[in-house]
DRENKEPA-784552 format. One record per residue (C-alpha): x, y, z; residue in three letters. Coordinates in Angstrom, 3 decimals, always signed. Each point is the difference from the previous one (the first is absolute). Example, Ala and Ser with C-alpha at 12.3 -4.5 7.8 and 13.67 -1.06 7.14 Angstrom:
2
<r east="+12.300" north="-4.500" up="+7.800" resn="Ala"/>
<r east="+1.370" north="+3.440" up="-0.660" resn="Ser"/>
end
This chain:
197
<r east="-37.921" north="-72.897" up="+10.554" resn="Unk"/>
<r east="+1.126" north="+3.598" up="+1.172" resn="Unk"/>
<r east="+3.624" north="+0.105" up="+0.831" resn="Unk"/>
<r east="+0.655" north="+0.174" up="+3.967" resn="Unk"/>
<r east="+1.816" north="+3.860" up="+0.348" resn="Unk"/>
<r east="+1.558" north="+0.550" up="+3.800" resn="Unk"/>
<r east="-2.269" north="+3.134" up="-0.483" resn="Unk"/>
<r east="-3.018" north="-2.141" up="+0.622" resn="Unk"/>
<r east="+1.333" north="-2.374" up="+2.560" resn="Unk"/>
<r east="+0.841" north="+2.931" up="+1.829" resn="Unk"/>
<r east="-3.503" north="+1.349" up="-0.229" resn="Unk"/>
<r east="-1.880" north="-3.245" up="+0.906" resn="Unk"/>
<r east="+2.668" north="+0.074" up="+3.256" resn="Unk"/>
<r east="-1.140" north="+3.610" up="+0.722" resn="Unk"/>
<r east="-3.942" north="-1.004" up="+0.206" resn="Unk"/>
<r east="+0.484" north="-3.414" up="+1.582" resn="Unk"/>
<r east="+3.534" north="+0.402" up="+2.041" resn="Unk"/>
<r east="+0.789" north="-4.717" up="-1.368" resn="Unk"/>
<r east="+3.088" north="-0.313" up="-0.747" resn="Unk"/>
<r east="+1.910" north="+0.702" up="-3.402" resn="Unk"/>
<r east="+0.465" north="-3.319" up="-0.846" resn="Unk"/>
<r east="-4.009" north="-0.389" up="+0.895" resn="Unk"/>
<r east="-0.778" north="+2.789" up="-2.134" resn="Unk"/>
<r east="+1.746" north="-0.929" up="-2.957" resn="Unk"/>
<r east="-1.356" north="-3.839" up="+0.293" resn="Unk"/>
<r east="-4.380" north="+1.567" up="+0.282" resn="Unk"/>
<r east="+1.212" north="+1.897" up="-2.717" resn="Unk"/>
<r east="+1.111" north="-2.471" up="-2.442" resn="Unk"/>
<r east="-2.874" north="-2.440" up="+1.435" resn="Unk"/>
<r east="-2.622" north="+2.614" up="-1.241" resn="Unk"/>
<r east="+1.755" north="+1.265" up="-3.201" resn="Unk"/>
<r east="+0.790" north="+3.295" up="+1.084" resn="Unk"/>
<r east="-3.587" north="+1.152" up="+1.132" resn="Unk"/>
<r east="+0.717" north="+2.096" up="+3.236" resn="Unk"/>
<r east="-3.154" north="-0.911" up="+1.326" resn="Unk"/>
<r east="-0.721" north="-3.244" up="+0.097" resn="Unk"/>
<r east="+4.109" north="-0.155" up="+1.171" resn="Unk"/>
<r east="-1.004" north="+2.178" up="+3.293" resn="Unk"/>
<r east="-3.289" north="-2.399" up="+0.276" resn="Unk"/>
<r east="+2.519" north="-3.176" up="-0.245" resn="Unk"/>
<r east="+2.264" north="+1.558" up="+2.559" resn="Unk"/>
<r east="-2.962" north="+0.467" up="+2.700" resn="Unk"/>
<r east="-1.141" north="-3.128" up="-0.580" resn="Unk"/>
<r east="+3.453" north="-1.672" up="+0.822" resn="Unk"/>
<r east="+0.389" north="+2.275" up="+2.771" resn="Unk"/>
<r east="-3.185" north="-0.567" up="+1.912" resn="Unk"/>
<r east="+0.535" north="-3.749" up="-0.304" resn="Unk"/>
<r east="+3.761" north="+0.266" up="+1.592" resn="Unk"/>
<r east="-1.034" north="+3.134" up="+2.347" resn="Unk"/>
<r east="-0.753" north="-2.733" up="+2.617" resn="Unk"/>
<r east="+3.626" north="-1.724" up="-0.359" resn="Unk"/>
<r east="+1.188" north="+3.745" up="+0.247" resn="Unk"/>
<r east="-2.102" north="+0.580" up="+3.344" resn="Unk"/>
<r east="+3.230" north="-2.275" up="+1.826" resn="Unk"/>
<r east="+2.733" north="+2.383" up="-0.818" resn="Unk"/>
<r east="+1.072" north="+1.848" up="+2.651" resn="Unk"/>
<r east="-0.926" north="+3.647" up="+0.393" resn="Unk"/>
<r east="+2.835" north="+1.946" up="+0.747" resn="Unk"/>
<r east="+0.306" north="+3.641" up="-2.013" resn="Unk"/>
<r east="-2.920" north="+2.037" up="+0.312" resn="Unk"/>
<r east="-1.549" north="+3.393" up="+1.368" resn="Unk"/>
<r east="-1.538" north="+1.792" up="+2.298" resn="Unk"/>
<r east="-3.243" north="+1.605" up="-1.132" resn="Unk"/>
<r east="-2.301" north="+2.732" up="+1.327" resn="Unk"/>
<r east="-2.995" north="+1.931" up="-0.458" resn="Unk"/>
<r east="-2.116" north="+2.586" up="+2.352" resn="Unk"/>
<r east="-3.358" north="+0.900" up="-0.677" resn="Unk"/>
<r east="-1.073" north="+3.379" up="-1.419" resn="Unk"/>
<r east="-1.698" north="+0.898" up="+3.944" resn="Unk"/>
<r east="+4.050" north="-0.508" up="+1.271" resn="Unk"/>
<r east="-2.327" north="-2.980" up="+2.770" resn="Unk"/>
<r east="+1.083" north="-2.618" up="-1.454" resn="Unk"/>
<r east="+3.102" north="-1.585" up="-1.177" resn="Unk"/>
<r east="+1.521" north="-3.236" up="-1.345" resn="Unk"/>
<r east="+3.776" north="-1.207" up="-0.332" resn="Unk"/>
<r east="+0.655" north="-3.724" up="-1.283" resn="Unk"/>
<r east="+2.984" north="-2.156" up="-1.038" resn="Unk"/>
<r east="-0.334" north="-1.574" up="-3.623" resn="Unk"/>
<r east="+2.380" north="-2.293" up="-0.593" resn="Unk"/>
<r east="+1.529" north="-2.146" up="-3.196" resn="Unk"/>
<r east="+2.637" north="-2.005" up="-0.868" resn="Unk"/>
<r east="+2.127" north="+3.069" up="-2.001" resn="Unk"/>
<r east="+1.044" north="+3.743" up="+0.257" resn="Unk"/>
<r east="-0.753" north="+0.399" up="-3.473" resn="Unk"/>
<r east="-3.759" north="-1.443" up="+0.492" resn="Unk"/>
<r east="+0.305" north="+2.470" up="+2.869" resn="Unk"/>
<r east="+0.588" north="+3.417" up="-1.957" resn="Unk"/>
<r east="-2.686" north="-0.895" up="-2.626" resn="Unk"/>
<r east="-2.737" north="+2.798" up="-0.164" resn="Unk"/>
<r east="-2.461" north="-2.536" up="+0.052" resn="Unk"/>
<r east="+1.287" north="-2.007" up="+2.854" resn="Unk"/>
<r east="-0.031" north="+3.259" up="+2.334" resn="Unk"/>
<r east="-3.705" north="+0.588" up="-1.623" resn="Unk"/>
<r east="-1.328" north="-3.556" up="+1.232" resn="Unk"/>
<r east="+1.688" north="+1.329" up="+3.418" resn="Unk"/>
<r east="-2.161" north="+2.738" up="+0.151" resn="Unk"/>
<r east="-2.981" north="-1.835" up="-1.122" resn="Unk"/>
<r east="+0.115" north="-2.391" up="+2.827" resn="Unk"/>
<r east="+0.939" north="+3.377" up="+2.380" resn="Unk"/>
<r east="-3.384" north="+1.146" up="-1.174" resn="Unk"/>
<r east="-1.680" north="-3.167" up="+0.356" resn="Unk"/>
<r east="+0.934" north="-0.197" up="+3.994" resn="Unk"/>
<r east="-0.667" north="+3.631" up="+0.810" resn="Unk"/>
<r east="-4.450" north="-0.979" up="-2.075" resn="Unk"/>
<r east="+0.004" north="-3.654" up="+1.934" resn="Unk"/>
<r east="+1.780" north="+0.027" up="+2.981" resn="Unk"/>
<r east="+1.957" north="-3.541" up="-0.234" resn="Unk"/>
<r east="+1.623" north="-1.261" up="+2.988" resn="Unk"/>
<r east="+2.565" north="-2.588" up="-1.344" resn="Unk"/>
<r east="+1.414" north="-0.640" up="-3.005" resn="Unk"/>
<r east="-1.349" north="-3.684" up="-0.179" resn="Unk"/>
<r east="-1.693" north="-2.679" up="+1.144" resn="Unk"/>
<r east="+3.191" north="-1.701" up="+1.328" resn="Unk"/>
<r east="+0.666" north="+3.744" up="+2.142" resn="Unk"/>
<r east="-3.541" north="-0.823" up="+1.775" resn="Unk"/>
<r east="+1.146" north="-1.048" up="+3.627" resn="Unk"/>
<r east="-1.571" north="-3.507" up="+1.005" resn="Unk"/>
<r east="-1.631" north="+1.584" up="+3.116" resn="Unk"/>
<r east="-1.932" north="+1.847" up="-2.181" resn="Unk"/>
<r east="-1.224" north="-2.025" up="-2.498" resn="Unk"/>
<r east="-1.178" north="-2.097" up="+3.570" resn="Unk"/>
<r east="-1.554" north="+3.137" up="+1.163" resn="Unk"/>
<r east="-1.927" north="+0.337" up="-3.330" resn="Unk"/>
<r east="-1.127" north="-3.238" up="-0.324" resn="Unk"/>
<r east="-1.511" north="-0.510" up="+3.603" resn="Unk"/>
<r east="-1.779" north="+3.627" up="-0.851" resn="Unk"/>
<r east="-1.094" north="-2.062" up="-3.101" resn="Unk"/>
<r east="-1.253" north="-2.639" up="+1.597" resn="Unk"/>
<r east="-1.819" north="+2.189" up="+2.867" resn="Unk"/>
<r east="-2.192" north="+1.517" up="-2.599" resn="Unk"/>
<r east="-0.877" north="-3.105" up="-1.234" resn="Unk"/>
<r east="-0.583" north="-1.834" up="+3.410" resn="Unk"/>
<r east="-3.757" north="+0.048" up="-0.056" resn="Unk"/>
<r east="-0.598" north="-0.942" up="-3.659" resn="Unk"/>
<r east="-0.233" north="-3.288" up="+0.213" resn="Unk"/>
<r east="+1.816" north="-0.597" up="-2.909" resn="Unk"/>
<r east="+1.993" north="-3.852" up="+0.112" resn="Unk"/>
<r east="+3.924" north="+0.401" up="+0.916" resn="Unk"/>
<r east="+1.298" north="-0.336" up="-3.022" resn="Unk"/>
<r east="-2.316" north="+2.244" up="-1.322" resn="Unk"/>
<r east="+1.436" north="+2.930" up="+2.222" resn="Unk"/>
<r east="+3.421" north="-0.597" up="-0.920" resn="Unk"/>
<r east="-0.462" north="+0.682" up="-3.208" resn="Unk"/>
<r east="-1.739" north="+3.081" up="+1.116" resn="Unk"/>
<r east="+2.881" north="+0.870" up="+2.095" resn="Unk"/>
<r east="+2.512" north="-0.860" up="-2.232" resn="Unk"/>
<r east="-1.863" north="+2.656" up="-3.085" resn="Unk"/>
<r east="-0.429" north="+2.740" up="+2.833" resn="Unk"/>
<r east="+3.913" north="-0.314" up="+0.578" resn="Unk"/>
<r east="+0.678" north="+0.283" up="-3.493" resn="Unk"/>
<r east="-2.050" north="+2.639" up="-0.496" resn="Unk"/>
<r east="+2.307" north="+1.453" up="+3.439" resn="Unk"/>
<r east="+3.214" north="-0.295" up="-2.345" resn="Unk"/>
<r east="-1.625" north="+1.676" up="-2.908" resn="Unk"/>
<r east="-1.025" north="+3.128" up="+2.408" resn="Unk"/>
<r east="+3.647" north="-0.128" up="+1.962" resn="Unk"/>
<r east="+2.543" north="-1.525" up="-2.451" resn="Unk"/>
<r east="+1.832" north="+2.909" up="-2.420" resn="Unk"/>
<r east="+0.318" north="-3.052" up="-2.349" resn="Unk"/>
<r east="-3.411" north="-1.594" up="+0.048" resn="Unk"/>
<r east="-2.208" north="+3.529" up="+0.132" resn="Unk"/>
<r east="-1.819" north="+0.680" up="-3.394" resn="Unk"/>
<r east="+2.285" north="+2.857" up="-2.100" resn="Unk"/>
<r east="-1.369" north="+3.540" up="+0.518" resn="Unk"/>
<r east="-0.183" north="+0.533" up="-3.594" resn="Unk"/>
<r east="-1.556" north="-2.848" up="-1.050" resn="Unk"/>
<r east="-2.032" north="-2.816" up="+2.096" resn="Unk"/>
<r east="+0.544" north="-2.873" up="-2.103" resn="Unk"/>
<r east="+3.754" north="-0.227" up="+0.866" resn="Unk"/>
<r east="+1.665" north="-0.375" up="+3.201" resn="Unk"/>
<r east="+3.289" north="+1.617" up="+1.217" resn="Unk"/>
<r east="+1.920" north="-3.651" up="-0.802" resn="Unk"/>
<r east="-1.661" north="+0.025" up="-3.141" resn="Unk"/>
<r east="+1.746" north="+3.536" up="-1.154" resn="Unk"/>
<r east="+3.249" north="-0.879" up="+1.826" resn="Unk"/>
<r east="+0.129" north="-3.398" up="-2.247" resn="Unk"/>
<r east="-0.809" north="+1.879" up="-2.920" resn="Unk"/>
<r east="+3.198" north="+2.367" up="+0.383" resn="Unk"/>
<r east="+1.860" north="-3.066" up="+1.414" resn="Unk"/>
<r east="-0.596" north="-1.824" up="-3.938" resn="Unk"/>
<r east="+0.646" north="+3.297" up="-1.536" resn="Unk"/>
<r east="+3.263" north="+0.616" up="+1.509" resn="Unk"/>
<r east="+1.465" north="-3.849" up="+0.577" resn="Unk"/>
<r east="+0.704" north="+0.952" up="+3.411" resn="Unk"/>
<r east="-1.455" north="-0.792" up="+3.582" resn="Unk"/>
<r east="-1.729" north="+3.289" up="+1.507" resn="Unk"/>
<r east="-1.296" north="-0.261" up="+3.990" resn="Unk"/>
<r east="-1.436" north="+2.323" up="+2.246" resn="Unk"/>
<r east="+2.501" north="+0.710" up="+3.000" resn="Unk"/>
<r east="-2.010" north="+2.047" up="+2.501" resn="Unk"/>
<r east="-2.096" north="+2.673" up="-0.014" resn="Unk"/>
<r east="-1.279" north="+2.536" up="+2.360" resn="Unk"/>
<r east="-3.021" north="+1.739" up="+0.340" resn="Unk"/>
<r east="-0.239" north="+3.651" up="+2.003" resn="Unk"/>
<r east="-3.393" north="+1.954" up="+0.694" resn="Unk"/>
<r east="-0.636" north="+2.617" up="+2.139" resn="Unk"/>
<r east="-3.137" north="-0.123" up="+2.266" resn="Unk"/>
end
């Protein structure tokens, strides 16, 4: 088995931001190979990133970006649990991601649980309007309704939309993915949208 050198725990830190401790343990667990000890350390941190998703958000910053016409601009609040999950390059690169994200798709909350009740009621009689004089059994309709709203959240929700960049993830999906790769809870504050005309 290859010796353990702080050299490498202190590379497999760099690329995966665990812990030393975790580091040096999906080292020794995969006999030194720097690969397989990153793969061990996603796979432990996707399976605790929903434990992590409790901690409370307090550190973060305040990201921006303004599109090349000057029309159209974005500021939100990223938040996590420390300052030093704060300064990291790739942190403030997720921030800008999600920047970019609002200014293509045009969310109006952050989640689900922002969506006001009145409007989800407003929605959902809408809903059931359309489907009035189909003839369709109660039930039936609900379950209409009820995929129409989700399909709502997944146009209106920053955290349910499909990622610009690639359709078969969703915002939450690439939030709990940097969540398990830095063992700390990350939240959307606010955001704000500006266009002119």
């Amino acid at each position: 088995m290859a010796e353990i050198t702080s050299e490498m725990i202190k590379e497999l830190r760099d690329k995966t931001q665990a812990g030393m401790l975790d580091c040096k343990k999906a080292l020794a667990d995969t006999g030194g190979d720097m690969e397989k000890a990153v793969e061990l350390l996603r796979k432990k941190g996707l399976a605790s990133a929903d434990k992590k998703m409790g901690r409370e958000a307090s550190e973060g910053i305040v990201a921006s970006y303004i599109h090349s016409n000057r029309k159209l601009g974005v500021l939100i609040e990223l938040k996590t649990v420390t300052d030093f999950v704060a300064r990291n390059q790739d942190f403030q690169d997720l921030a800008k991601e999600l920047c970019m994200q609002i200014a293509a798709s045009n969310p109006l909350y952050v989640s689900i649980e922002d969506v006001p009740e009145s409007v989800i009621q407003k929605e959902k009689e809408i809903y059931r309007a359309q489907m009035k004089d189909s003839g369709k059994p109660e039930n039936v309709v609900e379950k209409i309704v009820d995929g129409k709203l989700n399909k709502y959240y997944q146009d209106v929700c920053l955290l349910e939309q499909e990622y610009i960049k690639d359709s078969s993830q969703k915002i939450k999906d690439i939030i709990k993915a940097k969540i398990a790769n830095y063992g700390e809870n990350i939240e959307v504050g606010k955001f704000v949208r500006f266009q002119i005309g």
